[in-house]
N, C-alpha and C positions, 0 to 999 in steps of 0.2 A: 515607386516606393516598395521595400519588399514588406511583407506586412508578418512575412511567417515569425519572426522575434519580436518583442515587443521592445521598443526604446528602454524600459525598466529592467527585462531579463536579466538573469547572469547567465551567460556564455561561453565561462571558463571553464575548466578541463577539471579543477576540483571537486573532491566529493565530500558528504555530508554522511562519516562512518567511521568505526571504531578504527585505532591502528588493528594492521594485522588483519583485516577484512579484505577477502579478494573483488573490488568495487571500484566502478567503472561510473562513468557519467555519460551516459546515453539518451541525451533529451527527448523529452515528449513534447511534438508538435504544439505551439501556440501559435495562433492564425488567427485573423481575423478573414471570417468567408464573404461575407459582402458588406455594403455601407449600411446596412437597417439595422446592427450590431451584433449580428450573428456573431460570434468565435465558437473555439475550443483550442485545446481540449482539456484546459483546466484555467485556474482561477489566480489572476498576478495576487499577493496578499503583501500583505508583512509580519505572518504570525511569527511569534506571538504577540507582537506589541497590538496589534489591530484585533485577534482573534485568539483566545486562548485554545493550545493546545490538551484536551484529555482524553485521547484515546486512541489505540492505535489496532486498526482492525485488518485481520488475519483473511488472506484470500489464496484460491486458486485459479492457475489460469484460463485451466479447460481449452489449452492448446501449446507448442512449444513456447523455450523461453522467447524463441529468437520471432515467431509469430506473435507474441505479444509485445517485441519492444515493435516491429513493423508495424502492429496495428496503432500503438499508443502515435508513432510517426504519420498515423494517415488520418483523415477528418474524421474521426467516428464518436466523440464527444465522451470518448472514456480516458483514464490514464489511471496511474498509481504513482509512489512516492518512490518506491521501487519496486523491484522484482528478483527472486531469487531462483538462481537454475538449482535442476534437482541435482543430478549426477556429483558435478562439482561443489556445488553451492554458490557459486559466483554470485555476484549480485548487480546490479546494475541501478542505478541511480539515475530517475525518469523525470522526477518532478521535484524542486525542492520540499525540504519541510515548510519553508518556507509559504510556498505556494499554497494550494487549497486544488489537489487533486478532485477527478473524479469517478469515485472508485466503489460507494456504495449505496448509491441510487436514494439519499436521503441526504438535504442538502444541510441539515442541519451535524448531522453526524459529520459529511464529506469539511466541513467549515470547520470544524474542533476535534479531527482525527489524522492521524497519518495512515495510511494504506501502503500493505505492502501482501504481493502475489510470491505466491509459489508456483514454480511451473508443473503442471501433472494435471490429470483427471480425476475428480472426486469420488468417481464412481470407483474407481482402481487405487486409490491413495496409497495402500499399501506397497504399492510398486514404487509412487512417483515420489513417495514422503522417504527422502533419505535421511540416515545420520548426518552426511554433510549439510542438507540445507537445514536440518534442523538446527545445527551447530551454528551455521551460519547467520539465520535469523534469528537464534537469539539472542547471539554477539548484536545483532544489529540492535535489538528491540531492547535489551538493556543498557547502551548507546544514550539510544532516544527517550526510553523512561528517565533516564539519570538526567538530561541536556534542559527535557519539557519536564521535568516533574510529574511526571504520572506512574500512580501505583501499580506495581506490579502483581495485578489481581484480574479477578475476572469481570468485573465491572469498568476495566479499562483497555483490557486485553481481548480482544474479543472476536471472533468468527463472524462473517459476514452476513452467515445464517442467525446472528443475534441480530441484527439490523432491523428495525422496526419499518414496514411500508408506512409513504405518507398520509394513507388512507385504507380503508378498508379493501377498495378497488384492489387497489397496486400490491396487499400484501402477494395475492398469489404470482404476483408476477416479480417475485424479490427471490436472491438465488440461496442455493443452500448449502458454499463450500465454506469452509475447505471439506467439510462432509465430516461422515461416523471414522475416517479411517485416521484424520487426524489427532495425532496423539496429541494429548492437554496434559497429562499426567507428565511425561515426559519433559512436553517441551515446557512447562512451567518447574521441574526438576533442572532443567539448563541456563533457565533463567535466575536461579538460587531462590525459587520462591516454593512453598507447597502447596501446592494445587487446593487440599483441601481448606486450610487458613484462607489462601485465596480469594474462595468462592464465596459466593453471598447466598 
């Protein structure tokens, strides 16, 4: 039995993106690792009928695009919804919305968010935060806010470094991109929202 798809999966070639978006469907490994019910590397769902969708958090990859779709393909219990390359803005489509990625170390967030990466270093953002993928993801992100109903503000829009740890422990071990070099101002200008109405 191969166990790497799950009988429920979609397996089509289809993607879940605006027209006019250069977007690819690139699965993220689902597996089951052994019979004690280990899997990854994300969560079969049916949002939103099961799970409502509100929010949709902004990430980097902290490695190429092409090392992050490899890694989402190998057991490491991470994924995203998608992923955006810098240069081009391409995007590649990992996990349905559908599904219940995961992508930000907070399972109550990872259940009622979509997650979507940028390829680049936080530390360098300025390098790796192009026009194109900015263009790109916020073609996608107002897409998806219009599809799921969620505002296009900053209380639903939001960086990974917003993410709350599940405990006091884990805060210091929660990440902090897409970092200071990500433009908000910007990319909430692309989204046709103003950043400051926005924000709360």
């Amino acid at each position: 039995k191969d166990e790497s798809i799950s009988p429920n999966e979609d397996t089509t070639s289809t993607t879940d993106g605006p027209s006019g978006l250069p977007i690819e469907w690139i699965p993220a490994m689902y597996k089951e690792f052994d019979s004690q019910g280990d899997y990854g590397n994300y969560d079969l769902a049916d949002r939103p009928h099961d799970l409502d969708i509100r929010y949709i958090v902004i990430h980097n990859t902290e490695t190429s695009f092409q090392d992050a779709l490899d890694l989402f393909q190998t057991p490491t219990y991470s994924s995203a919804n998608y992923v955006v390359s810098s240069v081009e803005g391409t995007v590649a489509e990992t996990v349905r919305p559908q599904n219940v990625a995961w992508h930000a170390g907070n399972w109550y967030i990872n259940s009622h968010s979509i997650g979507i990466e940028h390829e680049g270093y936080a530390a360098v953002g300025g390098y790796w935060y192009t026009e194109n993928m900015y263009k790109s993801s916020a073609a996608l992100v107002k897409y998806l806010a219009a599809k799921y109903n969620i505002p296009l503000d900053r209380e639903h829009i939001f960086g990974h470094d917003n993410v709350p740890g599940l405990n006091p422990a884990a805060v210091k071990t929660m990440h902090w991109d897409p970092g200071t070099y990500w433009n908000w101002e910007h990319y909430f200008n692309l989204l046709g929202a103003n950043l400051k109405q926005a924000s709360t």
